[in-house]
C-alpha positions, 0 to 999 in steps of 0.5 A, a space after each residue: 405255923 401255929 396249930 390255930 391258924 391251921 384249923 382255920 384254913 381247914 375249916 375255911 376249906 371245908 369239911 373233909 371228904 369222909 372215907 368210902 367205907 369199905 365192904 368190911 364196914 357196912 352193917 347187917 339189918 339187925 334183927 328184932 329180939 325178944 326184948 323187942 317183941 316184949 316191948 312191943 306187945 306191952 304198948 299193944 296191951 296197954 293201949 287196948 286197956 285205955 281204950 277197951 272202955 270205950 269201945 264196949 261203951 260204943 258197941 252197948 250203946 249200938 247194941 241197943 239202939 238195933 235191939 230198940 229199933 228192931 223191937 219197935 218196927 215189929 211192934 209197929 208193924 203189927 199194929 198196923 197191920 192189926 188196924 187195917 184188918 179192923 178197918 176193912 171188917 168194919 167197912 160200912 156204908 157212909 148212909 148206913 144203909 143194908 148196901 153197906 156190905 155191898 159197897 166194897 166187896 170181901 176181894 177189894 177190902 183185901 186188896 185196900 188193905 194190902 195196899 194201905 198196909 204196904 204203904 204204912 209199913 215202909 214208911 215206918 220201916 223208913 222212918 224207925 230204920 233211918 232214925 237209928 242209923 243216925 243214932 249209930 253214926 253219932 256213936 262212932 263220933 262222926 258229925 252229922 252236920 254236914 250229912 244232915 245239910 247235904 241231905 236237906 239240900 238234896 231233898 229240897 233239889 229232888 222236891 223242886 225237880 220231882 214235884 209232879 212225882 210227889 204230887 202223884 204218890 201223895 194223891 195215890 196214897 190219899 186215894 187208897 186210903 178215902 177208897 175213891 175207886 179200886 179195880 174193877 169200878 167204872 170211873 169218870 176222871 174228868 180226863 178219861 173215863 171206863 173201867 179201872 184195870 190197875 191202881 198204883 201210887 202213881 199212875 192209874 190205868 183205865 180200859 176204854 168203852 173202845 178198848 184203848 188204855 188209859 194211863 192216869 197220873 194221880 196229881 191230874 186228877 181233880 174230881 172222880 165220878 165212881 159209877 160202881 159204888 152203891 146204887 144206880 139208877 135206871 132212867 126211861 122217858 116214854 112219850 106218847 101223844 096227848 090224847 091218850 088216857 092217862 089211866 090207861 097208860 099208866 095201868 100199862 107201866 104198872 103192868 110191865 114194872 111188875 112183870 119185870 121186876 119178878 123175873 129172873 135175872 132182872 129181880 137180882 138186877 134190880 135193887 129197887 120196884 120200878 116207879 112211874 114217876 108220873 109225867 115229867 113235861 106235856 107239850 101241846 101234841 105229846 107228853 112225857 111218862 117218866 120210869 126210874 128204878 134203882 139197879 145194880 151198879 154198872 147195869 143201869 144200862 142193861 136194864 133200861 134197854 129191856 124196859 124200853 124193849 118191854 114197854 114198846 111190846 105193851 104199848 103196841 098191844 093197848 094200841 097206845 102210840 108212842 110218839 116223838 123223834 124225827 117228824 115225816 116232812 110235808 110235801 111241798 110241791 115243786 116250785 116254779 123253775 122260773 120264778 125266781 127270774 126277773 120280768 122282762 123289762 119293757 125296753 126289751 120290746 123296739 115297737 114298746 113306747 118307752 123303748 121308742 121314746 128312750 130312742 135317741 133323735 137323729 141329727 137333722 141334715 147338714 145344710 151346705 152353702 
């Protein structure tokens, strides 16, 4: 048999089954050498030389957007907070009048301006420290494509789930700012009225004539009615009868304005003399003698009370007789328990003509065959 067709058979059978090897032929783990170490460290060497440029390129440039944006959110800061202390020392009065100085004290100037400030500080804070940690994400390579989309999609999610949030924070910064009201004042919110206890972004709390607490969100608010700002005023209507003379009633007003107004503590009460305004209607029995005078805010009340109170003592002692309220009903006398009953009918009577001849006939007899 030739040595071709034997090869042939044996590659048609296959490759032979290689020897088990032996324990004698396995290999030991070799063992790194010092050429090995070498190479090794020469490519650490050489890739940190390509790259080291960029590297330092990366950390300046991070460096220096920290330090920038470290620097400007101090310099700002600091003129915001050089702004709001200009703005609350020269809070004025909007009529330049000498109440100016009156209308927003020295403790709720202080508290505007923390308010104000706080809120102006973190948003520059929010906007300076945001912005460079963009500008550090953009160093490093990394797009922002799809971090700025994400942040826009949520953003328009949270706005249209949170709108009446952002209503109110919007409407609570704006109200700090315009100073519409601050703790302390008496308001009317259209919602609630009575005195404020708290002003936050969100939600203002008010206490009631009757104690309860009211919490306010600031979006529903749509009107404010301050009553502790500026002035008040200080309203008493007296009406006495037409008769009366009118130079005498008005001699005794005078007398009691000026009385009051010189005593303490209605004179630090009372920002104003007390006028009387003349007659303010006169019907055909009474007529009405107006009084008004301008007083602290929030004591309008206080001082009406005791005008009244003044006013009443001085009228009985001129013999002037205020009249007015709840009339004393006239007496009637009783009426008739039986008038309002029918008269008798005249069918009521048998022996009546008309009940005779509504009598009816009787039958005549029947004749019988």
């Amino acid at each position: 048999m030739s040595l071709s067709v034997v090869d042939a058979v044996l590659s048609a059978a296959g490759p032979s089954p290689s020897p088990s090897p032996t324990p004698s032929d396995t290999q030991s783990p070799r063992v790194p050498s010092l050429q090995d170490a070498q190479e090794s460290a020469t490519n650490a060497a050489g890739w940190v030389e390509q790259n080291w440029s960029t590297w330092l390129a990366i950390g300046l440039q991070v460096l220096l957007v920290l330090v920038i944006a470290a620097v400007l959110r101090v310099a700002v800061r600091r003129a915001i907070t050089k702004l709001i202390d200009r703005m609350s020392r020269t809070a004025q009065s909007s009529d330049g009048s000498p109440l100016g100085g009156i209308l927003v004290n020295v403790e709720r100037r202080r508290q505007r301006s923390q308010a104000i400030g706080s809120v102006l500080r973190s948003v520059a804070s929010f906007l300076i420290m945001g912005t460079a940690a963009l500008m550090i994400l953009s160093a490093f390579n990394i797009n922002l494509a799809p971090l700025l989309a994400s942040a826009g999609v949520a953003g328009v999610a949270i706005g249209f789930g949170a709108r009446n949030l952002v209503t109110d924070f919007l409407s609570g910064v704006f109200m700090i700012l315009e100073d519409q009201y601050g703790v302390g004042d008496t308001i009317d919110a259209g919602v609630a009225s009575g005195e404020v206890i708290e002003v936050g972004l969100r939600v203002t709390k008010l206490r009631g004539d009757d104690g309860e607490i009211w919490y306010v969100r600031n979006g529903e608010v749509k009107r404010i009615g301050n009553l502790s700002q500026g002035w008040a005023t200080a309203n008493v209507d007296v009406t006495v009868a037409a008769s009366e003379d009118l130079d005498k009633v008005k001699a005794t007003l005078d007398e009691v304005a000026e009385k009051m107004g010189a005593e303490e503590p209605w004179n630090e009460l009372l920002w104003g003399p007390i006028e009387v305004l003349g007659l303010d209607s006169v019907l055909l029995d009474s007529m009405v003698v107006r009084l008004s005078a301008k007083t602290m805010p929030g004591k309008s009340l206080t001082v009406e009370r005791e005008l009244r109170w003044r006013v009443k003592r001085a009228f009985d002692a001129a013999d002037i007789r205020i009249v007015g309220g709840a009339t004393v009903p006239v007496e009637e006398t009783p009426a008739d328990p039986t008038a309002g009953m029918a008269a008798p009918s005249v069918y009521a009577s048998t022996t009546s003509p008309q009940s005779q001849a509504a009598t009816p006939l009787t039958p005549p007899p029947s004749v019988t065959k």
